[in-house]
Each structure stands twice: as structure tokens, then as C-alpha cells.
N, C-alpha and C positions, 0 to 999 in steps of 0.2 A: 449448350455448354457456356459458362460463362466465360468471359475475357481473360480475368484471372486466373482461373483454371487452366483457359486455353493457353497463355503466356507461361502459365505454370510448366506443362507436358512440355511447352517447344524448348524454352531455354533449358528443362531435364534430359531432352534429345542431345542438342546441343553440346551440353555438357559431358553427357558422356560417349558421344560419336568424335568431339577435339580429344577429347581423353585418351579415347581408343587408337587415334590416328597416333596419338604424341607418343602415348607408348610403341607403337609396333611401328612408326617407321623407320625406313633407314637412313631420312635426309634429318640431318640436325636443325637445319633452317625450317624445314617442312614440321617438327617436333614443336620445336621454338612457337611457330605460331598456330600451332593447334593448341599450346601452353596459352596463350593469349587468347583464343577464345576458349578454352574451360576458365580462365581467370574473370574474363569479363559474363561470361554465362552465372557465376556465382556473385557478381558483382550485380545484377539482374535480379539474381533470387535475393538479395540484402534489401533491396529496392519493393520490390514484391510484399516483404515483410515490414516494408516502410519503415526500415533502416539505413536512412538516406544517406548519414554520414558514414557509417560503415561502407555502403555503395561505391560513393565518390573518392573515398579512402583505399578502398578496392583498388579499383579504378587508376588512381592517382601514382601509389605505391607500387603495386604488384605489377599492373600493364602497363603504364608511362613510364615505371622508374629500376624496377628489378630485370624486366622482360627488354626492355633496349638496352641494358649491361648484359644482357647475358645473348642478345643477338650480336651488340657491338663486340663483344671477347670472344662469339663463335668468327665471326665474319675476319675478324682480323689479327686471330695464328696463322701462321705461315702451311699451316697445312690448307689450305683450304675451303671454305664453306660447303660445296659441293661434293663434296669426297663422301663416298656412301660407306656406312658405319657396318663393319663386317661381323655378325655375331653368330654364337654358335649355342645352340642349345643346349642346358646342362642341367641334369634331373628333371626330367620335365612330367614323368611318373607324380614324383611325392609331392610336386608343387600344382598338380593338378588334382591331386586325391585333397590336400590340403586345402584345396579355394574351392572344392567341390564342400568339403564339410565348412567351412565358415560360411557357404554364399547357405547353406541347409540352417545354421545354427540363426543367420540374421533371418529368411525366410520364416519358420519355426516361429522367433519372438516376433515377428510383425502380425503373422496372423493370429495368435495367440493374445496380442493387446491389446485389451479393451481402450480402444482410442477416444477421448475425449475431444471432442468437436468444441471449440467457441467461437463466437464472431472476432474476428481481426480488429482490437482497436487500433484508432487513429493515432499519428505520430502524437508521441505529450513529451516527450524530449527532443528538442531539437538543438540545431548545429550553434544558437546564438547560445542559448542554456551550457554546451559546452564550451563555448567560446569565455562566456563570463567566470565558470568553474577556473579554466586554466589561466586564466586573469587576474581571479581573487584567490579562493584557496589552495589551489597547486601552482602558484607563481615559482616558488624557488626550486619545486622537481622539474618544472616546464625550464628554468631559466639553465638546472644542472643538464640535462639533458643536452639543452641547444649548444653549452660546453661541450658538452662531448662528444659533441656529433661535430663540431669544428677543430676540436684534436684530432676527430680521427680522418677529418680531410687533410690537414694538414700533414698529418704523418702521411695517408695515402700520397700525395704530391710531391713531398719529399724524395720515399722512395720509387716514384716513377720516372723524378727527374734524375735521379743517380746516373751516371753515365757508367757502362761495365768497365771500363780502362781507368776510374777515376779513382785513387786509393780513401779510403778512410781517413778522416781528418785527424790528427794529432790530441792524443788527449795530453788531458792541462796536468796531470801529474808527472808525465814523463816526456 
């Protein structure tokens, strides 16, 4: 078996054993980071397809930047981190008859596809080719954007430092 292959099967285990844990456990922490590695397992498969920047984008945004917000906001309500998540099962009949027919229907068109095999070319876009793109010709969506991703820090900051006893500031008409 080759390497690629072999890295192919492990990071598809991978990804769907964090998947499985993240859905069915009860610990939100224990979720959280099965969340992180199916994130980074798919950040592997980008890599794999020698979609570096996509990878490290992965990487960057979803595991470094979404997944420690959403550990930091489990970790620090007042309920808890620890506190085991009590759920109760409801129609588990029609949602089982229904993933039995969709897992049939995707099953069905896999084997049925005349798959076309090609060799993997080598990266021909790379991260400097985008780099120069948002430099010359999407300068002013790249510059609209980084606006607005600093109003909406700013607004986020705002309203975190609001104090709850502090009233609303006076508006200038009255």
C-alpha cells in the first residue's frame, strides 16, 4: 500500500471515530475536542490533495481560532464545564429508517459510478500567487473586508465591556 493511501484510510478513521465521539458524548469538553480533531483530520485531507493553503487555513481559522472560542465560552458559564449533558431520545424509529435510506441512496450512487482515476498533479497555485492576487487585483474587497472585521471587533468590545447596572447613554435629541 502506498503512503498516500495509507495516510489517506488513517486520517478517514480518524475523522470519522472524533466525529463519532463528538456527536454521542455526554462531556461538552470531551465533544469540543473530538470537534478538533475531525477539524484537523480534514485539514490533513486539504494537505493530502496539495491544498496547502486551504490546510493551513483549516488549521488556522477552525482549530486555532473558532474551537478555543467555543472551548473558552464552554469553560467559562457559570454552569460548569464538567456537567454531563442529559439527553433524551426522540423518534429514534423515523431517524433511523431515514439514515438507513440516505446511507442506501449514497451507497447505490458510489457503486454505480464509473469512477475516473487521474494522477494528482502537483501544487500550480500557491500561497505567494494568492498573496499577490489580494495585493493587486482584490485590494479594495481584501481592504473592505479587514473594515469590517474591525467594526465588528469593536462593536463586540463594546458590548462586553457594558457594565449590567450602567444605564444607556443619553441620546443627542433629547
Amino acid at each position: 500500500m502506498e503512503l498516500s493511501a495509507f495516510l489517506f484510510y488513517f486520517f478517514a478513521l480518524l475523522i470519522i471515530g472524533s466525529a463519532a465521539i463528538m456527536v454521542f458524548s455526554k462531556n461538552i469538553v470531551h465533544s469540543a475536542f473530538a470537534l478538533m480533531f475531525t477539524l484537523a483530520g480534514l485539514a490533513a485531507f486539504y494537505a493530502l490533495l496539495y491544498a496547502g493553503f486551504v490546510a493551513v487555513t483549516q488549521l488556522l481559522v477552525y482549530v486555532g481560532g473558532i474551537l478555543v472560542i467555543v472551548l473558552f465560552g464552554v469553560m467559562l458559564t457559570t454552569r460548569g464545564y464538567f456537567e454531563k449533558i442529559k439527553t433524551r431520545t426522540v423518534h429514534l424509529l423515523p431517524a433511523a429508517l431515514f439514515s438507513m435510506a440516505i446511507a442506501i441512496i449514497l451507497i447505490t450512487v458510489f457503486l454505480s459510478t464509473e469512477w475516473i482515476l487521474a494522477p494528482l498533479e502537483e501544487e500550480v497555485f500557491t500561497v505567494q500567487g494568492i498573496g499577490e492576487l489580494l495585493m493587486t487585483d482584490y485590494m479594495l474587497p481584501f481592504q473592505v473586508v479587514g473594515v469590517l472585521l474591525l467594526l465588528a471587533i469593536i462593536g463586540a468590545v463594546l458590548m462586553a465591556t457594558r457594565v449590567a447596572g450602567e444605564e444607556e447613554p443619553p441620546s443627542a435629541s433629547g
